[in-house]
DRENFI-917695 format. One record per atom (N, C-alpha, C, O): residue in one letter; atom name; y, z, x. Coordinates in steps of 0.1 Angstrom, whole numbers. Each point is the difference from the previous one (the first is absolute). Layout:
// residues N
- A:CA:Y:Z:X
...
***
This chain:
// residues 115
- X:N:-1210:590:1749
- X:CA:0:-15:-2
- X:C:2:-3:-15
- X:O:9:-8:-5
- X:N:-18:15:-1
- X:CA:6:-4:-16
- X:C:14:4:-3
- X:O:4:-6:-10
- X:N:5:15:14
- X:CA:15:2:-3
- X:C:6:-15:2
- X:O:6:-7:-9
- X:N:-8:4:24
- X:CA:9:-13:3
- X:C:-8:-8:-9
- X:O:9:-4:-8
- X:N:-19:-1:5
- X:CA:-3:-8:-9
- X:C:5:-4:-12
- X:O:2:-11:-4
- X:N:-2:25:-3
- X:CA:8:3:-16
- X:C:14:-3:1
- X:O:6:-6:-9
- X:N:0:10:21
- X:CA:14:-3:3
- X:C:9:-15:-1
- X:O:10:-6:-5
- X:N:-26:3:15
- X:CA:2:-18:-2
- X:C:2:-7:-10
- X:O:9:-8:-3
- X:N:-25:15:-6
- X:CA:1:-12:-12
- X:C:11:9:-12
- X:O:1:-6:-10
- X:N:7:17:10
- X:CA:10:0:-10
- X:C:15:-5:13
- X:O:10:-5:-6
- X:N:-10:5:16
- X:CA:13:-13:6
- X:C:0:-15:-3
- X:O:10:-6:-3
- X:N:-25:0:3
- X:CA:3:-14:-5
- X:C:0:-3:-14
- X:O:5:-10:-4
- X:N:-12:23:-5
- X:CA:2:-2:-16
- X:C:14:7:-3
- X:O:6:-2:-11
- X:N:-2:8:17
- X:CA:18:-1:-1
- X:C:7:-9:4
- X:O:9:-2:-8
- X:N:-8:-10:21
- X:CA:5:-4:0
- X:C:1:-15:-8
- X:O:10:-8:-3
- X:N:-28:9:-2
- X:CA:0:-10:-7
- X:C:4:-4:-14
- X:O:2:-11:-5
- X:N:-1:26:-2
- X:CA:6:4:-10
- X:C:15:-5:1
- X:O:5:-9:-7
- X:N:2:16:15
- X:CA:12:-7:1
- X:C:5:-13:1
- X:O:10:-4:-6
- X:N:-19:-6:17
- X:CA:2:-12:-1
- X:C:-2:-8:-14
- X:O:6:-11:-2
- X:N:-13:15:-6
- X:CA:-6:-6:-14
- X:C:16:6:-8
- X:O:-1:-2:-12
- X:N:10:7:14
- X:CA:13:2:-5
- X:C:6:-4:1
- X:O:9:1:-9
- X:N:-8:-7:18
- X:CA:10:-9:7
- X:C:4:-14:-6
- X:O:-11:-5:-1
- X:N:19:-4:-3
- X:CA:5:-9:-4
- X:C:-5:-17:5
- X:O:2:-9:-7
- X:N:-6:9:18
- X:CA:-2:-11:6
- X:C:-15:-3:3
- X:O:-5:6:9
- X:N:0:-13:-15
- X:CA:-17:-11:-1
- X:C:-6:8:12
- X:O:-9:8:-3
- X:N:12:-9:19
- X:CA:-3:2:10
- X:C:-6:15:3
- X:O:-11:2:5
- X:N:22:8:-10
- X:CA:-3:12:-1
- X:C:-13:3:-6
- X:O:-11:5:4
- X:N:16:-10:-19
- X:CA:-17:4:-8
- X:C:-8:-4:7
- X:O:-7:9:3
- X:N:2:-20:4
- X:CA:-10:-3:4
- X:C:-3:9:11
- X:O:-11:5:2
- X:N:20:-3:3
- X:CA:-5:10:17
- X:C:-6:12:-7
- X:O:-11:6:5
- X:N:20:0:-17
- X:CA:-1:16:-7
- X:C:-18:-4:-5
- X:O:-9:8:0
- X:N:6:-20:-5
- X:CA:-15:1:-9
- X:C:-10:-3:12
- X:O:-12:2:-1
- X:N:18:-7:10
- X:CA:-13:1:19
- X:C:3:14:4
- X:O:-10:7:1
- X:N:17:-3:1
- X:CA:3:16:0
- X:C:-12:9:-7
- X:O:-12:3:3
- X:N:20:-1:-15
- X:CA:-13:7:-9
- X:C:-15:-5:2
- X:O:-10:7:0
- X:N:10:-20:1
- X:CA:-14:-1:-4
- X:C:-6:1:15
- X:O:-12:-4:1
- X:N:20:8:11
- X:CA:-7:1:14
- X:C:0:16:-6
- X:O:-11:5:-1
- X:N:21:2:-3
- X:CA:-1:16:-1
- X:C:-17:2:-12
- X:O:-7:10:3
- X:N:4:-17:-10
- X:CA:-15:5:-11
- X:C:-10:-5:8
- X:O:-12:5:-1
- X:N:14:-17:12
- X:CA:-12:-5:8
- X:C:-3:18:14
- X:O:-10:5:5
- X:N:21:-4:-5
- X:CA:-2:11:10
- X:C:-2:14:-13
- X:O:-8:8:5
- X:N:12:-5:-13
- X:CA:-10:9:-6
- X:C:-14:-3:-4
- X:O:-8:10:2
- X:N:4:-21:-6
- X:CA:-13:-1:-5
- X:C:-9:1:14
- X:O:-10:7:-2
- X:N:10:-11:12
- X:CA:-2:2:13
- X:C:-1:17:6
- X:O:-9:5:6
- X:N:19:0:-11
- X:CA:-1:14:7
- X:C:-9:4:-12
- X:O:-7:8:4
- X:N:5:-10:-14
- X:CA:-10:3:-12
- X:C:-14:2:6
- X:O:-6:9:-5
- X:N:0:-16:16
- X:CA:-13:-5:8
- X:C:0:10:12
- X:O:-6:-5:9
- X:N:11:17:-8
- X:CA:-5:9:9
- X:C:13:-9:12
- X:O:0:-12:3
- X:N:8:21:1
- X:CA:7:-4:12
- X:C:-9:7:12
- X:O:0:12:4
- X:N:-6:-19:-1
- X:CA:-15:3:12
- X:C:6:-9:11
- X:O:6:-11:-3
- X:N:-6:14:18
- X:CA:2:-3:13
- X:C:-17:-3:4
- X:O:-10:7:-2
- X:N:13:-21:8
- X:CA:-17:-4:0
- X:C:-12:3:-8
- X:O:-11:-1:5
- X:N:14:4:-18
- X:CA:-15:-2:-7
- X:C:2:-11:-8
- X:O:10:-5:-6
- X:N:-27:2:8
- X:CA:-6:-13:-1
- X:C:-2:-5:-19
- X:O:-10:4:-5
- X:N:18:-9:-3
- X:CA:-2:-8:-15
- X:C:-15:2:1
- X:O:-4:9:-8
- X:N:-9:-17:19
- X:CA:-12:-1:-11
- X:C:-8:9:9
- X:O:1:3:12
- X:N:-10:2:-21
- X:CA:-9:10:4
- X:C:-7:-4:13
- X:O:-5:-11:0
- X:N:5:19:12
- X:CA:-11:1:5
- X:C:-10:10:8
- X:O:4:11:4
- X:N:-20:-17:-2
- X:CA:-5:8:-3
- X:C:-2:10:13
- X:O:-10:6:-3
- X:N:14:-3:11
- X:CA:5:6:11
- X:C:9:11:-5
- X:O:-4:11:4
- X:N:10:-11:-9
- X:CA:11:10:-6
- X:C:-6:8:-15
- X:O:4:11:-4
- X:N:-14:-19:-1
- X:CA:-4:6:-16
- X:C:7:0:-9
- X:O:11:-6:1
- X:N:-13:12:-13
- X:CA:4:-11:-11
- X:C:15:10:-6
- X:O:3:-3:-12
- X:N:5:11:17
- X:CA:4:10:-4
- X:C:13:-6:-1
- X:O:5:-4:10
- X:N:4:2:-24
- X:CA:10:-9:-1
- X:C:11:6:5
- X:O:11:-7:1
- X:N:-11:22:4
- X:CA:12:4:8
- X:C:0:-5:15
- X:O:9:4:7
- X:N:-19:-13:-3
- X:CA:-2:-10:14
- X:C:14:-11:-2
- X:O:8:-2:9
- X:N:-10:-3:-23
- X:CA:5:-12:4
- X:C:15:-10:-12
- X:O:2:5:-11
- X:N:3:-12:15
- X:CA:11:0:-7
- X:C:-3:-10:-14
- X:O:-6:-10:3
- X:N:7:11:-16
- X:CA:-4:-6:-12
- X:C:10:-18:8
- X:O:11:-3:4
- X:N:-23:-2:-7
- X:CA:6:-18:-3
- X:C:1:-6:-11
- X:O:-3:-12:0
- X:N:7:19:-13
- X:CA:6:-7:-6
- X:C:14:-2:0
- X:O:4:-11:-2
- X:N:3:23:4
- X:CA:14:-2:3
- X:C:5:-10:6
- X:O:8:-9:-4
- X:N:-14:11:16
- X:CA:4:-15:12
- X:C:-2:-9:-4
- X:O:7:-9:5
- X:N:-17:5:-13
- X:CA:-3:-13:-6
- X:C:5:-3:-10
- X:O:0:-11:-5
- X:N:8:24:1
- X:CA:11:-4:-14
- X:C:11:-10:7
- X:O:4:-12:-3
- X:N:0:25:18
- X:CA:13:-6:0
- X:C:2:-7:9
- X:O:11:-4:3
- X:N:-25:-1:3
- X:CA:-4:-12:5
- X:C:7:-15:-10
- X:O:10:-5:4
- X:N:-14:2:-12
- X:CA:0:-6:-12
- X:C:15:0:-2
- X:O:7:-10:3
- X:N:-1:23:-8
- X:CA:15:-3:-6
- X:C:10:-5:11
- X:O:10:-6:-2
- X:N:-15:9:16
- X:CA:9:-3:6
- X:C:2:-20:-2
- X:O:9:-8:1
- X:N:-21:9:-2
- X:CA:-1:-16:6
- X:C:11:-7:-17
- X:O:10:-6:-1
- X:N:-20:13:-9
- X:CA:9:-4:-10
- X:C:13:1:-3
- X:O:8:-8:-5
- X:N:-4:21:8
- X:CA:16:2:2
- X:C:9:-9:9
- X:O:12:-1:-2
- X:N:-18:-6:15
- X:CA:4:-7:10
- X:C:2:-12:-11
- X:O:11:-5:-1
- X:N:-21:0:-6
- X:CA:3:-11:-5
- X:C:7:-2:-15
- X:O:2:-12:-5
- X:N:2:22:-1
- X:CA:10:4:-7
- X:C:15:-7:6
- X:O:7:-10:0
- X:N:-10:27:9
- X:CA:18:0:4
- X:C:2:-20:8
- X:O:10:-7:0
- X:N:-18:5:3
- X:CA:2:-17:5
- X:C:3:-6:-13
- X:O:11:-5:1
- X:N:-15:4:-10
- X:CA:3:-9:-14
- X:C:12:6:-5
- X:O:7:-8:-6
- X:N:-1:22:8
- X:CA:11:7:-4
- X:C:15:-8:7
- X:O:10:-1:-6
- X:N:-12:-4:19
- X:CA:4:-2:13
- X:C:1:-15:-5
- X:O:10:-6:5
- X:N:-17:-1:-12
- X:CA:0:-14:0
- X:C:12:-1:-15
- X:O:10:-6:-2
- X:N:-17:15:-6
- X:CA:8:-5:-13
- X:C:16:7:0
- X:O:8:-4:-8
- X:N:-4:16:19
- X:CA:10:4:1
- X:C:8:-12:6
- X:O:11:-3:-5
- X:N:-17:-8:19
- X:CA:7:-7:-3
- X:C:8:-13:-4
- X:O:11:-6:4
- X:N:-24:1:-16
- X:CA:2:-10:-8
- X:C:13:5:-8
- X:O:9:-7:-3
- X:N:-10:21:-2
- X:CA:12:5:-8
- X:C:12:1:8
- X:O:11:2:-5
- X:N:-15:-2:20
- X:CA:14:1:1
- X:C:5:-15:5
- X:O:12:-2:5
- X:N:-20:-5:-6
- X:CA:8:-13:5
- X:C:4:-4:-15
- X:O:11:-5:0
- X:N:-17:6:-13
- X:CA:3:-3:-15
- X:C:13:4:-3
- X:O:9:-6:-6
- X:N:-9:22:12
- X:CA:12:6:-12
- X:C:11:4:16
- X:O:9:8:-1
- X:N:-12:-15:12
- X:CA:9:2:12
- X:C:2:18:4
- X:O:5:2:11
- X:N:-8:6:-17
- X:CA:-4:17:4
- X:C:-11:5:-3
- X:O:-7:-6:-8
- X:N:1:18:14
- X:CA:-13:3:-7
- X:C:8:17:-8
- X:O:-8:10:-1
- X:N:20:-8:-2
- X:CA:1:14:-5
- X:C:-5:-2:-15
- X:O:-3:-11:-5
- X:N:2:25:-2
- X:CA:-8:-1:-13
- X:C:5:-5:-9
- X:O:-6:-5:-10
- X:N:18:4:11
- X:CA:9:-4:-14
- X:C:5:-15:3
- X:O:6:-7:-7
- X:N:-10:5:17
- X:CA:8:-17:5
- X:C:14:-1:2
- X:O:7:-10:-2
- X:N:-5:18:6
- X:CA:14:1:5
- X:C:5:9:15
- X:O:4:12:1
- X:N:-4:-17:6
- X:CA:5:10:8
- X:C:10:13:-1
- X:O:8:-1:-8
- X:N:-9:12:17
- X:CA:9:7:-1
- X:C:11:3:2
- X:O:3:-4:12
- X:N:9:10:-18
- X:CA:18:-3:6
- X:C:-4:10:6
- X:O:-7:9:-1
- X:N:19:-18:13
- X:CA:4:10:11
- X:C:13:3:0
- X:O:10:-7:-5
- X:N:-8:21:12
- X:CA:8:3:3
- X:C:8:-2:10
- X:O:11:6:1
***
């Protein structure tokens, strides 16, 4: 389980990497939800990748922290998610006030020649 895991979060921090290279407003934005879903899913597997055990202690089980999964993590990435959601929304708004302003959203304000 942890192979596919590690697999995952270096596919979406590669792909996200790549979209943040890319020339057009839209891309970066997808490439920086990208990465920042790829550190929400590391900080997460950071908390014991445990199949049903329980965040808070209880006392049926005793106090032995290899029982149960750390809740800080989740509660980190509880939090970022919500905050990252309302990021990439304000990213999404001002991408496109710029592009009704400057009529494109590419980096340089110009679109690209085609061939």
């Amino acid at each position: 389980m942890e192979l596919v895991f590690s697999l995952a979060i270096g596919i979406m921090a590669t792909a996200g990497i790549y979209l943040l290279l890319q020339a057009r407003t839209f891309q970066v934005i997808m490439g920086l939800s990208l990465i920042s879903y790829a550190v929400n899913l590391f900080i997460f597997g950071m908390g014991r990748l445990r199949i049903g055990a329980t965040p808070v202690i209880d006392a049926t089980r005793g106090t032995d922290p290899a029982l149960y999964a750390d809740p800080l993590p989740q509660a980190l990435v509880l939090t970022a998610i919500v905050i990252g959601f309302a990021v990439t929304a304000l990213f999404l708004v001002v991408l496109l006030a710029a592009r009704g302003l400057a009529g494109t959203d590419h980096v340089d304000g110009r679109e690209p020649e085609r061939e």
